[in-house]
C-alpha positions in Angstrom: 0.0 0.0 0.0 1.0 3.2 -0.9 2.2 5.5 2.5 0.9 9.3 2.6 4.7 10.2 1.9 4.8 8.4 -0.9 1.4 10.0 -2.5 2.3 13.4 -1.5 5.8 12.9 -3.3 3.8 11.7 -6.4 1.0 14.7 -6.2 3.9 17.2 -6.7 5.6 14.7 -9.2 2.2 14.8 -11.3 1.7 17.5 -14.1 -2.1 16.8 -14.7 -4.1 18.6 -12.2 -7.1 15.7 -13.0 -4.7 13.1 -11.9 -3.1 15.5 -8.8 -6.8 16.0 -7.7 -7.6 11.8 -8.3 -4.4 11.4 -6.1 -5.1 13.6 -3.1 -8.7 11.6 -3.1 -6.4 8.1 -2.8 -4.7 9.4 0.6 -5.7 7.3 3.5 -7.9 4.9 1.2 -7.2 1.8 2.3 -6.1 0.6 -1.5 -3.0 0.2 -3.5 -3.4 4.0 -4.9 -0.2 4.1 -6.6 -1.2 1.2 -9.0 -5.1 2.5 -9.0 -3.7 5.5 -10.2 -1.6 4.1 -12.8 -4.1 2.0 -14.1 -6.2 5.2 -14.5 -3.8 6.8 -16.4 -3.0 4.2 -18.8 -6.8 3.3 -19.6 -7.2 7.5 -20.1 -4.3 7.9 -22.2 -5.3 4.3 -24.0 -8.4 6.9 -24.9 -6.3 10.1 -26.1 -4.2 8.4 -28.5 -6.4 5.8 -29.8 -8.3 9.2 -30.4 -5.4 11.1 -32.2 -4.8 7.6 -34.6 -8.5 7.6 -35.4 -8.5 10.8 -36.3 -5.5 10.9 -38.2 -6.5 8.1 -40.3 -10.2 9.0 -40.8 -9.3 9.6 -44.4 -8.2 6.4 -45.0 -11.6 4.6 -43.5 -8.9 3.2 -40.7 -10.6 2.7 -37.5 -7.6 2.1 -34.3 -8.0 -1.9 -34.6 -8.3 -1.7 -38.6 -5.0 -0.3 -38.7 -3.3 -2.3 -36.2 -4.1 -5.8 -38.3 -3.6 -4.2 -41.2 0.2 -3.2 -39.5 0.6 -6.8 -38.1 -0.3 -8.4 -41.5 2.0 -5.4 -43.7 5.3 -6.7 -40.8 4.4 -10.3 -40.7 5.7 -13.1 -42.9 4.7 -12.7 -46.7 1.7 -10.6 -45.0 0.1 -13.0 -43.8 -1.3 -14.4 -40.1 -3.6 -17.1 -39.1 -6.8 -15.4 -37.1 -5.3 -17.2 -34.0 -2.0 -16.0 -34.7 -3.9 -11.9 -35.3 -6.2 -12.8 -32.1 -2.7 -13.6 -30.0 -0.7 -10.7 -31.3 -3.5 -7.6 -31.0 -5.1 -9.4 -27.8 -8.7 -8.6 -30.1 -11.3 -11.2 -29.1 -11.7 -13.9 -31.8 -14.9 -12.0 -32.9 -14.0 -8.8 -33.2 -10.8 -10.3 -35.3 -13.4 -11.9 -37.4 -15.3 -8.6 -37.8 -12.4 -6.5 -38.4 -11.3 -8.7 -41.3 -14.5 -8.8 -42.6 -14.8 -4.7 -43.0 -11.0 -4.4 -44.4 -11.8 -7.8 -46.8 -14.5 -5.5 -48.2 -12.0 -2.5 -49.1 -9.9 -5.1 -50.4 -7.3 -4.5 -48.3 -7.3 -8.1 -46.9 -8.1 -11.5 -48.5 -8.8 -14.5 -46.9 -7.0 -18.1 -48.1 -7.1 -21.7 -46.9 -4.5 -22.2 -44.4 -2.1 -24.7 -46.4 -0.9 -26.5 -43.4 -4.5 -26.9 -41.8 -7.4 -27.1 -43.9 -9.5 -25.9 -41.0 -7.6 -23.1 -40.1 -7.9 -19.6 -42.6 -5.2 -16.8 -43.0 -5.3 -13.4 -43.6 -3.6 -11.7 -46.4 -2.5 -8.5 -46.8 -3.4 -7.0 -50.6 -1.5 -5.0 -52.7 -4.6 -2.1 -51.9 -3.7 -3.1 -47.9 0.1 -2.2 -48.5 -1.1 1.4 -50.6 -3.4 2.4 -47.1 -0.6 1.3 -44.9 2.5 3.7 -47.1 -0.3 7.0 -46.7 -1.2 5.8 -42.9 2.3 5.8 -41.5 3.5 9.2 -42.5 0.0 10.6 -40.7 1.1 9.0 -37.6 4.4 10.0 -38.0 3.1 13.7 -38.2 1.6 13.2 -34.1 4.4 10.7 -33.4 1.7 8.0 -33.2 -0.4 10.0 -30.6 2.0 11.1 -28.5 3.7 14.1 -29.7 4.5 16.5 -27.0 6.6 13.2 -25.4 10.5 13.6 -26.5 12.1 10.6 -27.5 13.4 9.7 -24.2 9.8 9.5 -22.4 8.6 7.9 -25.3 10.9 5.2 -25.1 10.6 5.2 -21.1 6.9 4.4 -21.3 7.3 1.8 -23.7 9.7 0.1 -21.5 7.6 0.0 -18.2 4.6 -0.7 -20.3 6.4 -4.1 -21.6 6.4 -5.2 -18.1 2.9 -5.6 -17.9 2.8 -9.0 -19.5 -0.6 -10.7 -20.8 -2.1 -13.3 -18.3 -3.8 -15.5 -20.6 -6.1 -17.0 -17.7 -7.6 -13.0 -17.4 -7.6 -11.1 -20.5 -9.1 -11.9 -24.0 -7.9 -14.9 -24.7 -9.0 -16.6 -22.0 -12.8 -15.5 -22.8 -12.2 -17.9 -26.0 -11.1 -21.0 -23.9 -14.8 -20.0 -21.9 -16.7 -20.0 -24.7 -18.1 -16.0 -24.2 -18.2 -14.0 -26.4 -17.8 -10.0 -26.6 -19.9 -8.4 -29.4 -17.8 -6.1 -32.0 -18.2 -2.5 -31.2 -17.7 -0.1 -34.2 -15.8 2.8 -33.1 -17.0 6.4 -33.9 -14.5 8.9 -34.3 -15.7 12.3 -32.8 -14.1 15.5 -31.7 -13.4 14.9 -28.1 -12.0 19.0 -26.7 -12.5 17.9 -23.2 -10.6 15.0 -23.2 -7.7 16.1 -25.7 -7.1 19.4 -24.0 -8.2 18.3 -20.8 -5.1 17.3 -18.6 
């Protein structure tokens, strides 16, 4: 458990004045506020530059999870995956995989082939229309550094490196919901001007 030392050393350590006021509200709750806190920041920052991508790539009819199979396909072998292998990589639930193909298969940015080593399994295939998207998408996320510009290099590279420790139980996250047999339905995600939360601290 977090000490009142150790929360007051982190309110004047905090830049946000939402997460300074969500702090001084943690001191003397009887929880782990540190990691409460952190967990709030990464879901709300999750938000922001998911946000930024979908904005960035409206043009392109890219939603946030649209783009990140297309990337995984575009940097995978011969640009292709399994749905498994997709499902594993983006943590996705096997359905919303499924439903994400099936809107970029449409664009004919994707196409779908018999797995040759299991006849029951399909792949995904990146087309040459996939590729096109992917060479006008990066340079837009390059433009906002990928959602975070106002980071320099150094925090950039500091967050990805604590966020790597956070590993992915496979007994409590999306995978495990396939080995239960529940399913999550697809949500399509509207992107909307958000001022409150992109210049909100």
């Amino acid at each position: 458990m977090s000490t009142s030392s150790d929360l007051a050393d982190l309110v004047d350590r905090l830049e946000s004045p939402r997460f300074r006021e969500m702090c001084k509200r943690l001191t003397g709750v009887d929880v782990a506020a540190s990691h409460a806190l952190a967990t709030m920041a990464i879901l709300r920052a999750y938000k922001i530059t998911s946000w930024r991508v979908e904005n960035a790539l409206n043009d392109l009819g890219l939603t946030f999870s649209r783009f990140e199979v297309l990337w995984l396909l575009s940097t995978a072998d011969r640009g292709r995956m399994s749905f498994k292998e997709l499902g594993q990589e983006s943590l996705l639930h096997p359905a919303t995989v499924t439903y994400t193909l099936d809107g970029l298969e449409a664009e004919n940015l994707v196409v779908r082939r018999p797995d040759p080593t299991d006849r029951r399994a399909v792949i995904a295939e990146i087309t040459r229309d996939g590729r096109r998207i992917m060479r006008s998408a990066i340079p837009r996320l390059q433009k906002i550094m990928f959602g975070l510009g106002g980071l320099s290099e150094e925090d950039a590279g500091e967050i990805a490196v604590f966020l790597a420790k956070i590993s992915h139980d496979p007994h409590h996250g999306p995978a495990s919901r396939e080995k239960k047999g529940t399913e999550r339905p697809p949500r399509r995600k509207n992107v909307r001007t958000r001022t409150a939360v992109e210049n909100g601290s």
